[in-house]
C-alpha positions as CSV (number, residue, x, y, z in Angstrom):
1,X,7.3,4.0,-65.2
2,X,10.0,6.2,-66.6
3,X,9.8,8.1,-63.3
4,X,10.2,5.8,-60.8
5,X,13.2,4.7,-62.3
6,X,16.5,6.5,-62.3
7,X,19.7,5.9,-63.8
8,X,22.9,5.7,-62.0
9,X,26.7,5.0,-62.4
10,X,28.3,2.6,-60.7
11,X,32.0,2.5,-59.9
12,X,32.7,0.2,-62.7
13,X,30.4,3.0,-65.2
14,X,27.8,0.5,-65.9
15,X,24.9,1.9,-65.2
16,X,22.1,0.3,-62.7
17,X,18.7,1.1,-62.5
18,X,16.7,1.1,-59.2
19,X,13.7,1.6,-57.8
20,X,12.7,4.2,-55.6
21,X,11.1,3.6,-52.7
22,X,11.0,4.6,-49.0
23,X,12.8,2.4,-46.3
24,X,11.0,1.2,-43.5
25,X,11.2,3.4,-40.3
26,X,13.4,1.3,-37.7
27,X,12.8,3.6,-34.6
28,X,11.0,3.0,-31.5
29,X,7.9,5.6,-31.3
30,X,8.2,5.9,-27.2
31,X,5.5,9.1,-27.2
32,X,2.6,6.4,-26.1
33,X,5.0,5.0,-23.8
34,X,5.6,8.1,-21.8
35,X,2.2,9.2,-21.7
36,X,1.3,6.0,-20.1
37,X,4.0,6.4,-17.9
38,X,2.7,9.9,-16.9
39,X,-0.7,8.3,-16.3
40,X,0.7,5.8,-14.4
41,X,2.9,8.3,-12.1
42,X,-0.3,11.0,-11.4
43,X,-2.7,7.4,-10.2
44,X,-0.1,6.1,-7.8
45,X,0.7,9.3,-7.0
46,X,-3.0,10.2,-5.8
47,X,-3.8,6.9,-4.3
48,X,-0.4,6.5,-2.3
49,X,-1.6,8.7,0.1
50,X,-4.7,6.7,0.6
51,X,-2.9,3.2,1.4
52,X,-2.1,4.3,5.0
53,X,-4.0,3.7,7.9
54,X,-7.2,5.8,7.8
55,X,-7.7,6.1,11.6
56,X,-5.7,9.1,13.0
57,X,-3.9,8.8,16.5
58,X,-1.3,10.9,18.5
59,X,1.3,7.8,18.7
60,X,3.9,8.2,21.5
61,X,7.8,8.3,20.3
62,X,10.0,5.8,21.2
63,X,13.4,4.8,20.8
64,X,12.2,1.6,19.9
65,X,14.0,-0.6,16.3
66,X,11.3,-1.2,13.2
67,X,9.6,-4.8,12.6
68,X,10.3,-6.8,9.8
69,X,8.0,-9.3,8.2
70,X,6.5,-10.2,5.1
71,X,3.4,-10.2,5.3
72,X,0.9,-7.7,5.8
73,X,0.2,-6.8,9.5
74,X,-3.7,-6.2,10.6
75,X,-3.7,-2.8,12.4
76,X,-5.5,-2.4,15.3
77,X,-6.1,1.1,16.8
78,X,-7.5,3.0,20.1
79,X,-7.8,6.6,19.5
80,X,-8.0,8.8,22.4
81,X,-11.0,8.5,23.7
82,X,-11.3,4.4,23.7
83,X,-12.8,4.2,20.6
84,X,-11.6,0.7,19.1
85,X,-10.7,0.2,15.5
86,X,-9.8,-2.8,13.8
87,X,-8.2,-1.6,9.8
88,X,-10.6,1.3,9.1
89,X,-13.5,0.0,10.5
90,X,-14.8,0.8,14.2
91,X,-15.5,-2.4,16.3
92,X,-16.8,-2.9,20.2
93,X,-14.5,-4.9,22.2
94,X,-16.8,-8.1,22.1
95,X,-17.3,-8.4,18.4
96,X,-13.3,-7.1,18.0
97,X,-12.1,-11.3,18.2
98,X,-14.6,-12.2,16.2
99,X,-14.3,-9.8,13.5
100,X,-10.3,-10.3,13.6
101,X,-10.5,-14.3,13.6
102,X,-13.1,-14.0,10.1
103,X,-10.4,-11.5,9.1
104,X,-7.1,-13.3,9.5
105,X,-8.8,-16.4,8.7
106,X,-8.1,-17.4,12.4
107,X,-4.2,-17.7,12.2
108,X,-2.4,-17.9,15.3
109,X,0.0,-16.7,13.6
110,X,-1.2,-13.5,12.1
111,X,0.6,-10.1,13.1
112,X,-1.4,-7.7,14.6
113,X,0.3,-4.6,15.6
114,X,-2.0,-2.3,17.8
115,X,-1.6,1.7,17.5
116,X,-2.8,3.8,20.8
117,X,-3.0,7.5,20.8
118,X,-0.5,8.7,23.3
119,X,-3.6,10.5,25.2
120,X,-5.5,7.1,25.5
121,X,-5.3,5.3,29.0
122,X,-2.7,2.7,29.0
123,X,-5.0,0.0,30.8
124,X,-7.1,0.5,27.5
125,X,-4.1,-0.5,25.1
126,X,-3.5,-2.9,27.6
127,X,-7.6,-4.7,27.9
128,X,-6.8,-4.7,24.0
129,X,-4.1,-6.6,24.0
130,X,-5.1,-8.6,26.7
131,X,-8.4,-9.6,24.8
132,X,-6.4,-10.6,21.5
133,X,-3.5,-12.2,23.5
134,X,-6.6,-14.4,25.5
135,X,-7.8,-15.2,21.5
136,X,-4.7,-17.2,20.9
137,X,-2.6,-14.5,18.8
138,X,0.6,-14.2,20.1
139,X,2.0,-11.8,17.6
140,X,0.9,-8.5,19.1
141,X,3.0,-5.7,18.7
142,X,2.5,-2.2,20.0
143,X,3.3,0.4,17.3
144,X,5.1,4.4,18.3
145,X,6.1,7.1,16.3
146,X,9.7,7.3,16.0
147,X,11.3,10.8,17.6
148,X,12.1,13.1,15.3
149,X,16.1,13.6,14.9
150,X,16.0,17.1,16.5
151,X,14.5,15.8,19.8
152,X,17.5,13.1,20.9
């Protein structure tokens, strides 16, 4: 007991005994914090990459403004050679309504913005259109790359 104890002066010279014991640590440990963090950054950074479109098309470039909205759009594409894609997954033209109405839970009022490679025939785009336009969507929107700043 005699060693936990120490003697001390005060300013007044009476002496004062006190125990000695450690004080609680009031810092913040943020080492697990970071390494979640770092976790965190390498997952989206590998999976960002993944959230585009899967389908890859030649789109044309256009001078054409960007659409706003706020919700998500379904994507529609016609690669090159007439192939028909609704998302990711390829579709015939006579099952592409029906696959878009289970889809959008058959909402007029769904955006659908369609993506044609710039090699594709334009009367395909346009039978695609056509055929979601005749389903009663009316927000169709034909998507283009946007020209790079050297080519103006």
């Amino acid at each position: 007991m005699a060693a936990s104890i120490q003697r001390r002066p005060r300013r007044g010279g009476a002496a004062s005994y006190r125990k000695s014991t450690h004080m609680p640590m009031s810092e913040i440990n943020v080492t697990p914090f970071v390494d979640v963090m770092l976790v965190l950054l390498v997952i989206f950074m590998v999976t960002a990459p993944l959230l585009t479109v899967g389908v890859e098309v030649n789109l044309p470039k256009t001078q054409a403004g960007n659409i706003s909205g706020s919700d998500e759009p379904l994507a529609i594409t016609v690669k090159a050679d007439g192939a028909v894609f609704l998302q990711d997954t390829a579709v015939e033209m006579e099952t592409l309504v029906p696959r878009l109405n289970a889809i959008s839970g058959a909402n007029p009022d769904a955006r659908i913005f369609i993506r044609g490679d710039s090699a594709t025939n334009y009367g395909r785009v346009m039978e695609v259109m056509g055929t979601i336009n005749a389903a009663g969507y009316s927000r169709v929107a034909l998507i283009t790359a946007a020209p790079k700043p050297e080519e103006n």
